[in-house]
C-alpha positions in Angstrom: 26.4 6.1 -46.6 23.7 8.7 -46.6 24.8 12.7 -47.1 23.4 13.2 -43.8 25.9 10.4 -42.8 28.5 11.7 -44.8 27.8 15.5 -43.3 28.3 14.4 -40.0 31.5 12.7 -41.1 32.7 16.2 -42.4 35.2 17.5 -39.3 36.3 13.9 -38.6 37.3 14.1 -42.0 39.4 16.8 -42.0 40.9 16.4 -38.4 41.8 13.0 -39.9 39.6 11.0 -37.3 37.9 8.3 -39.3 38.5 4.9 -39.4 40.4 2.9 -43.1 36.6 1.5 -43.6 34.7 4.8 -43.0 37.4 6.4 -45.3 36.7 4.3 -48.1 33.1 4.5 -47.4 33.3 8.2 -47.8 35.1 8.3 -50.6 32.8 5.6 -52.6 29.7 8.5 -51.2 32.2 11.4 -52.7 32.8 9.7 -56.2 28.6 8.8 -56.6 27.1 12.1 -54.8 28.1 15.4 -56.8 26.5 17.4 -53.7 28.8 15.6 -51.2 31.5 16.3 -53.5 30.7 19.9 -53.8 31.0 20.3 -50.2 33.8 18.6 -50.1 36.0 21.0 -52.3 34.2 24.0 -51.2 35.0 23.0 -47.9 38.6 22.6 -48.2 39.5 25.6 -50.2 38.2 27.4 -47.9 40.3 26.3 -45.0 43.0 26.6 -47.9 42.2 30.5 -47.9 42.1 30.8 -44.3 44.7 28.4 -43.4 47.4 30.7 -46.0 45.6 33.9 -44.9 45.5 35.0 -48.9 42.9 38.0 -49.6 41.3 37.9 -52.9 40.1 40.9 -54.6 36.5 40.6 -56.3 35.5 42.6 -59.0 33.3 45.4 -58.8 30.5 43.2 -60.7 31.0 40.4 -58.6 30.8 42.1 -55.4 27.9 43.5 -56.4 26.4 40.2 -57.5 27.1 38.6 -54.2 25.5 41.7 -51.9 22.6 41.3 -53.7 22.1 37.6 -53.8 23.1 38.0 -49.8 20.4 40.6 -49.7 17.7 39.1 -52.1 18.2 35.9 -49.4 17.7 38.3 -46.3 14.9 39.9 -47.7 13.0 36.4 -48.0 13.6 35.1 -44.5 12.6 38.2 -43.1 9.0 38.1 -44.7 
C-alpha cells in the first residue's frame, strides 16, 4: 500500500467501509509510514473535537504563532 493508496482509503476508514484484508493492509502502511500515521491521529482528533463539540482556548502566543504561519503561507501563494 502506497500513501496515495492509503489517502484514498482515509473516509472508508473512518465510516468503517473497508474490507478485514484492506484493514490489515492499512494498518501494516500505518505502523511503517510515520506520515500516514500522522494523518491518521490528526485526523481523528479532530472529528474527536468536533464530534464532542469541545472549544479550546489558545494562548495569546500561540494564536499569534498560528495567524502568522497562516499569513506567512498566504502571502507565498499569492506571489
Amino acid at each position: 500500500m502506497t500513501c496515495t493508496d492509503f489517502l484514498s482509503k482515509l473516509t472508508d476508514y473512518f465510516d468503517g467501509q473497508i474490507g478485514a484484508e484492506l484493514m490489515v493492509e492499512v494498518k501494516h502502511h500505518i505502523a511503517e509510514c510515520h506520515h500516514c500515521h500522522v494523518v491518521l491521529d490528526t485526523t481523528k482528533q479532530t472529528i474527536e473535537v468536533y464530534r464532542d463539540n469541545e472549544i479550546y482556548e489558545f494562548s495569546p502566543e500561540l494564536q499569534n504563532r498560528i495567524h502568522t504561519a497562516i499569513m506567512t503561507k498566504c502571502r507565498a501563494i499569492a506571489k
